[in-house]
N, C-alpha and C positions, 0 to 999 in steps of 0.2 A: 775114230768112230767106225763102225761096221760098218757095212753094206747095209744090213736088214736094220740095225737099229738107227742106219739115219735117214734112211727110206721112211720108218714107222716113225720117225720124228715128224716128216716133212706131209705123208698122208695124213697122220691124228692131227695136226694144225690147220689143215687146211679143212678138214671135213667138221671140224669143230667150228672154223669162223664160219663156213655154211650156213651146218647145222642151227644155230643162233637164230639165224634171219627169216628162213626158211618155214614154211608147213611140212607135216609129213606127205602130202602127195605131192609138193615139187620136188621136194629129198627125191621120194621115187623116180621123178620126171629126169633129174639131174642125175641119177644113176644109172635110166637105162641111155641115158645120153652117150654117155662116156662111155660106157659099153661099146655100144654101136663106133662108138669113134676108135676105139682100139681092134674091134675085130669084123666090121665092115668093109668093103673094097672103096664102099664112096662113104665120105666124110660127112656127115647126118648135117640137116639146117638148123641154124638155132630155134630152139623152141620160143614161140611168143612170152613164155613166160620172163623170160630172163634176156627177151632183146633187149631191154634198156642197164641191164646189170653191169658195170665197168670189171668185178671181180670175175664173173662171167667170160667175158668177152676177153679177158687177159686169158685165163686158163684154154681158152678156146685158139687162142693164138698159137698159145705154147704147143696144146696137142697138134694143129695142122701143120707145123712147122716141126715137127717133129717126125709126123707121116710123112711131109717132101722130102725130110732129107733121108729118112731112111730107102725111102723109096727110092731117089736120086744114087745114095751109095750103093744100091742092088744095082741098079743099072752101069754102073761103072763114075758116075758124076759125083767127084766127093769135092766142086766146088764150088757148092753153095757156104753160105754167109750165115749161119745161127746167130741170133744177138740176144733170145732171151737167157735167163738166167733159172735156175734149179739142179734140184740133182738130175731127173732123169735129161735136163739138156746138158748140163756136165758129161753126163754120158755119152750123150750124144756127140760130143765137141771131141772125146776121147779119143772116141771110132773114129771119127774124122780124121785126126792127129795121127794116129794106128795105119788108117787106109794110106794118107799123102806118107806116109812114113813107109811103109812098104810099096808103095808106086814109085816112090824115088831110089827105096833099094834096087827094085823089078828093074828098071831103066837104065840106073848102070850094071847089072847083070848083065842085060842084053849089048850093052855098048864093051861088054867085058874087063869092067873095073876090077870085079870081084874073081878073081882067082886062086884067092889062098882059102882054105877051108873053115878059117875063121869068121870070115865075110858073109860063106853061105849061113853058119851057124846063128851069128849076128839075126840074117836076114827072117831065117826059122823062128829064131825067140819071138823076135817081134811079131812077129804074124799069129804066132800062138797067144801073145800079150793080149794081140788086136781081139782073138776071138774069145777070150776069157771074159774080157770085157765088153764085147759084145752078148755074150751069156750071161754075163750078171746083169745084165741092162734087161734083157726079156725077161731073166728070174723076176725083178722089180718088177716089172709091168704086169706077170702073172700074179704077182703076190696082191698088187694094188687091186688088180680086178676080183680076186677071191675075196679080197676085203670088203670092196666095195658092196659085192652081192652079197656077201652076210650081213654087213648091216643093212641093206635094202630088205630081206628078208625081216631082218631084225625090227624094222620100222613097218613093214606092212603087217608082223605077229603083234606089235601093239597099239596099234591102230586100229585092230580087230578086237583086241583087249580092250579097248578104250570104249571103242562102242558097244559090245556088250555089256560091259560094266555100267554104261548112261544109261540105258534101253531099260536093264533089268531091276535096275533101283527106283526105290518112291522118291525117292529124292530130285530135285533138279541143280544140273551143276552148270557153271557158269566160270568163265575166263576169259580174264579183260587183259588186253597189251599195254599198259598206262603209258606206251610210249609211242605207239603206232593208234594207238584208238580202236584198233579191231577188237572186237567182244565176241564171244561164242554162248550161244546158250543153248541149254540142249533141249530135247521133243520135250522131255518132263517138265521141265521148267515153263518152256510156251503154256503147257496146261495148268500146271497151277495156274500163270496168271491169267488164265481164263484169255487168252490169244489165240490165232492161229494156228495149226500146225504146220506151215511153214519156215521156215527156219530160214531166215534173211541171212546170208553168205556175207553180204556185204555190211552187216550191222560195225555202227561205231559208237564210240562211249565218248558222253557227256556230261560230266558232273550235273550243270544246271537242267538239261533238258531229263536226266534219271531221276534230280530231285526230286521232279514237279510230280513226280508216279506212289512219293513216298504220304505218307499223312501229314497234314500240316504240323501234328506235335512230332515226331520224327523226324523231319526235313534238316533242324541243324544240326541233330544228333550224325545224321547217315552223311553229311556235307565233313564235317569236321575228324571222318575215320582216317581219312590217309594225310592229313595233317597231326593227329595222332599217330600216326605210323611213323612219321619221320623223325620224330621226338626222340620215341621208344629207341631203347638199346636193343642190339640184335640185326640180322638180315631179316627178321621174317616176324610179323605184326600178328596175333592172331585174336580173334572175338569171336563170341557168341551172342548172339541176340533176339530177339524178337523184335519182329515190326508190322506197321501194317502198308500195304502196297494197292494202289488201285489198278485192279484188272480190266482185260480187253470191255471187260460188262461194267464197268463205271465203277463198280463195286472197290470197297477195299476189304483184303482178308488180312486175315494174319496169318506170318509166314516165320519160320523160325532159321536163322542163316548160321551156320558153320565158316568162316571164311579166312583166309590169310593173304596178308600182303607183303609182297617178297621187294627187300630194297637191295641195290647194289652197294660197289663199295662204296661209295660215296655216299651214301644214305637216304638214296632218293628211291622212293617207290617205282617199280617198273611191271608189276605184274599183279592184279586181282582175280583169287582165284578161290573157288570156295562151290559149298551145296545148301542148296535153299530145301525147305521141308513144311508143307502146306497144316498148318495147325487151327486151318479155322473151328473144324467141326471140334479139336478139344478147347478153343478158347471158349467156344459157344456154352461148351458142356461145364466147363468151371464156371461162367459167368454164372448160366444156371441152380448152379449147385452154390456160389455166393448168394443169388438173389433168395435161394431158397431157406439160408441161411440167415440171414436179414431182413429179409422181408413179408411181409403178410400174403398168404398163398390168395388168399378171396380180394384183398382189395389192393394190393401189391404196397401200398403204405412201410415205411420200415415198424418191426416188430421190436418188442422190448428191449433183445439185444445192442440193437443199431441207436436205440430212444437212448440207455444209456450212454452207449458211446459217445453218440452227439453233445447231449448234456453234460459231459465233462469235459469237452472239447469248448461249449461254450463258456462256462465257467470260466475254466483256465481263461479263453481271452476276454472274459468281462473284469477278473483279475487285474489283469495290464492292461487296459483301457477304464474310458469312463461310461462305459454302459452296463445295464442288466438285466436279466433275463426273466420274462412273464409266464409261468407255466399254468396252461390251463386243460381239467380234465374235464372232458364232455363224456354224456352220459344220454342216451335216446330215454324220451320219455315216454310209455306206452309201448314200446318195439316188444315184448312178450307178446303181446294179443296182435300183433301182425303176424308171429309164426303159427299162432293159434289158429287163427281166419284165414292165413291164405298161405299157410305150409312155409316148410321152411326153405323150399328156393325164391320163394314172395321175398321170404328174411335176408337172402344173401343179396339178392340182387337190389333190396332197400340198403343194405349196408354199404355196397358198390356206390349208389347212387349220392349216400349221403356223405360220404370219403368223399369225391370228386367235388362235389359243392364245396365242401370247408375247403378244400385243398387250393381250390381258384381263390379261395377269400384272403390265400396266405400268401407271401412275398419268397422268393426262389430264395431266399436266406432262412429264411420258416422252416421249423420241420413238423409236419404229423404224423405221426403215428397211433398204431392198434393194437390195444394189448387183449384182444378175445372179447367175443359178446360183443357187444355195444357200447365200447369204454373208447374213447378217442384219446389222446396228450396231442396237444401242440405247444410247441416253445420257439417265445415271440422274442425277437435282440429289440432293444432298445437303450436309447441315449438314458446315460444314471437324471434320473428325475420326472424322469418324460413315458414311467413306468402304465400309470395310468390311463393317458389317453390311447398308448397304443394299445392296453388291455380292451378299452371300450368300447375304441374303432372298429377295434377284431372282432368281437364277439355282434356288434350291432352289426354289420357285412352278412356275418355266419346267419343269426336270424332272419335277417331278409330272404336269404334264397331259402332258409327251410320253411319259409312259410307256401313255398309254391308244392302243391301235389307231385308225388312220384308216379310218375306214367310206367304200369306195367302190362304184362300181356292182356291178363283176365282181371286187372283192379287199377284202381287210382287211388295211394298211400298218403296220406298225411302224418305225420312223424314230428314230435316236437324234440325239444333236447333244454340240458340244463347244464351250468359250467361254472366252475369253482377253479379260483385262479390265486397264485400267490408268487411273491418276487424274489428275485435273487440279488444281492446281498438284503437288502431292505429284513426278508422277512424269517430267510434260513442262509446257512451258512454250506449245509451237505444236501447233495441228491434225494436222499432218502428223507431228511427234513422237510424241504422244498416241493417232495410231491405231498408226503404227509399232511401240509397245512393246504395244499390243494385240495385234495381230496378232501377234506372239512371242510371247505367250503363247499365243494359240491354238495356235502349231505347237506348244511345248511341254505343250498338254494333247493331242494330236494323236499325238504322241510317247509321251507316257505311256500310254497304251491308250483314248482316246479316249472318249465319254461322263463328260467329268467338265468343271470350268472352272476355269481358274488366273491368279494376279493376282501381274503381273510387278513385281518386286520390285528392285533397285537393287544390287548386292554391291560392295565394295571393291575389285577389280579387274575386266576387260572385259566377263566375261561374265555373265548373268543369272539370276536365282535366282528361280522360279515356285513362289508359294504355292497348294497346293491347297483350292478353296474349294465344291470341292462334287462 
C-alpha cells in the first residue's frame, strides 16, 4: 500500500467515526484543536467539550507523544519508549530505528571500525533512508492538515447553507436523534406552533410527552409512525400527512408534515427528520367552502344537498337493522305577512329563530334541514314499530316552544307552523316517494286549519287518509 493511500485510509476512518457523533460546531472545535496541536509550540488543553471522550483522549495521546518524541529526536534523545500504535507512529518508531541505527554507525566511526569505503557508504544510505522517512512522515502530517481545513471549511459552507435555507423557508424543519434524544427545531417551526422564539439547545424527544401536543384523534396515528417504520422495507420510511397540533396558545391548528425516518442496518429507526407547513388558514378556507356547500348560509341547518345525503345513509342502516325513519315537513304558517309588516330582515331573523327552536327539540342523531322559504325536513330514527310515538313526541316538543313570541329589535313575532310526516319502510320504499307522501300530508294538515301535523296513512283505494297527530 502507498504512503498517500494508506495515510487517506487511516484519516477518512477516523474523521468518519467522529464525524457520526459529533455536531458541526464541535467538528469545527475538533479541527482547530488539532491544528493548534500540530503547528503550536505549546500543546493546546483539552477543550471541555470532549474531556469526558475516551476516543478523544486516545487520539490526544497519540498527538502528545508524538510531539515529545520528535521533539526529544531534534535534541539529540532518540530514547524515548513510543507504545501507541498507527501509521504516523509507525513513522515515528521508523525515525527512531533510522536515528539508533546511524548513532550506532556514528560510534564506531569514531572508535574507527569503519575503514573500508563500504562502511562509510553503508553508513550514507542509511542516513539518507532516515531522512526520506522522515519527509514522508511531515508530507502526511501536511496532507492530514490540508485535509482537515477543507473539510472544516467544508462544514462551516453548510452550516451556513443550512441556515439560510431554515430562515428563508415557510416551512419549519425539524430533526430528532431517535437515539440520543436530542431534537432540533427550527425559528419557523417555534412559530407555527405559536411558541417562543427561543430555540431550546437543549430540547429532547419523547414519544409520550410529544403525543399529548397531538389531537386526541391523532395521537395513535402519530404514536404508531416509527413502529411503522420498522415494518416497512427499505433504510428510509417516508409520509405525508396532516395533523392537528396544539400550540404555545392552547390552540390546536392544522399543520401539514413532509417527514422521513432513516433505519440502520439492522432496521431500527435512528433519525426523525422532516418539514412541517402551517395549513390552518387553507383548512379553515375549505371547511368554509364545505359548509357553504352544505349547508344553509341564513340558518346554517344542512341544505337539500347534505338532507339527501343523510337520508340515504339512513335508509341503508334502517335496511340492516330493525328501525325506521319519520320524515316530517314543516311549513310556517302566516310567515308572508311577517316579511310584509316588518321587512324582510324581521323574516330572516324569524327563520334563525325558529331553526334553533325545532333544532333543541331534535336528538344529536336527528337531522334538520332547509330547503328555502320557510319549508323545514327533519328525519327522526326510530325502533321498527315505535314509528308513531316518536312522530308525536317530536312534533308536540316543536309546538310548545313555537307557541312562545319571537323577541325582535322593533316587534314581538308569533309564527305558527304545520307538519306532515310519513315513514320509512312502513309507508315508501324510495327518497323521492317518502318525502312525496310527506309533503301530502302537510297540504292535508294545511287544509285542515293549519297549526296541527298529520301522518299520511295508506287507504284501500287512490286516495289518502291523514292521521291527526298533534
Amino acid at each position: 500500500m502507498s504512503l498517500n493511500s494508506e495515510k487517506q485510509e487511516y484519516a477518512g476512518k477516523t474523521f468518519r467515526t467522529r464525524s457520526e457523533d459529533l455536531a458541526s460546531v464541535e467538528v469545527y472545535e475538533l479541527l482547530s484543536y488539532i491544528d493548534e496541536a500540530l503547528s503550536d509550540d505549546v500543546f493546546p488543553e483539552t477543550p471541555a467539550a470532549f474531556a469526558a471522550n475516551e476516543t478523544f483522549a486516545r487520539i490526544r495521546g497519540t498527538l502528545l507523544t508524538l510531539r515529545e518524541s520528535l521533539y526529544r529526536f531534534s535534541k539529540g534523545d532518540i530514547r524515548v519508549n513510543v507504545d501507541q500504535t498507527g501509521y504516523l507512529t509507525q513513522c515515528v518508531k521508523n525515525l527512531q530505528a533510522q536515528l539508533r541505527h546511524l548513532t550506532w554507525h556514528a560510534g564506531r566511526l569514531v572508535d574507527g571500525a569503519y575503514k573500508h569505503p563500504d562502511f562509510m557508504g553503508n553508513l550514507f544510505e542509511s542516513f539518507n533512508e532516515m531522512a526520506r522517512e522522515f519527509y514522508n512522515t511531515l508530507h502526511a502530517l501536511r496532507e492530514s492538515e490540508a485535509n482537515l481545513i477543507r473539510v472544516s471549511k467544508e462544514v462551516r459552507a453548510n452550516e451556513e447553507r443550512w441556515k439560510l435555507a431554515t430562515t428563508c423557508t415557510k416551512d419549519g424543519i425539524f430533526d430528532i436523534d431517535l437515539v440520543t434524544g436530542r431534537a432540533f427545531l427550527s425559528p419557523r417551526l417555534w412559530e407555527i406552533l405559536k411558541c417562543p422564539s427561543e430555540v431550546d439547545e437543549d430540547l429532547m424527544f419523547d414519544m409520550n410527552v410529544w403525543s399529548s401536543f397531538f389531537h386526541p384523534d391523532d395521537q395513535e396515528k402519530w404514536r404508531g409512525r416509527i413502529d411503522e417504520a420498522r415494518a416497512c422495507e427499505g433504510d428510509r420510511y417516508m409520509v405525508h400527512t396532516e395533523t392537528r397540533i396544539k400550540g404555545g396558545d392552547g390552540k390546536y391548528r392544522w399543520v401539514a408534515a413532509n417527514y422521513m425516518i432513516l433505519k440502520d442496518k439492522s432496521g431500527e429507526p435512528y433519525r426523525f427528520v422532516g418539514a412541517v407547513e402551517d395549513i390552518q388558514e387553507r383548512r379553515e378556507r375549505e371547511d368554509a367552502i364545505r359548509i357553504q356547500a352544505t349547508h344553509d348560509q341564513l340558518t346554517g341547518l344542512p341544505n337539500r344537498y347534505l338532507y339527501n345525503d343523510r337520508l340515504a345513509q339512513q335508509m341503508v342502516m334502517s335496511k340492516r337493522g330493525n328501525t325506521s325513519i319519520v320524515l316530517g315537513v314543516w311549513d310556517l304558517d302566516g310567515f308572508k305577512n311577517v316579511n310584509d309588516t316588518y321587512g324582510h330582515l324581521a323574516g330572516d331573523q324569524t327563520l334563525v329563530a325558529v331553526a334553533d327552536r325545532i333544532r333543541l327539540c331534535l336528538r344529536e342523531s336527528d337531522t334538520l334541514a332547509r330547503f328555502g322559504g320557510d319549508e323545514f325536513v327533519m328525519i327522526l330514527s326510530s325502533l321498527r314499530g315505535n314509528e308513531r310515538e316518536v312522530a308525536i313526541s317530536t312534533t308536540v316538543r316543536i309546538f310548545e316552544v313555537l307557541k312562545c313570541p319571537i323577541d325582535l329589535d322593533n316587534a314581538s313575532i308569533l309564527v305558527g307552523a304545520s307538519c306532515g310526516m310519513a315513514f320509512f319502510p312502513d309507508h315508501a320504499n324510495s327518497p323521492e316517494e317518502l318525502f312525496d307522501l310527506a309533503d301530502k300530508a302537510l297540504f292535508q294538515a294545511k287544509r285542515n286549519g293549519r297549526q296541527r301535523a298529520e301522518i299520511w296513512t295508506p287507504n284501500i283505494g287512490d286516495e289518502q287518509v291523514c292521521e291527526v297527530c298533534g
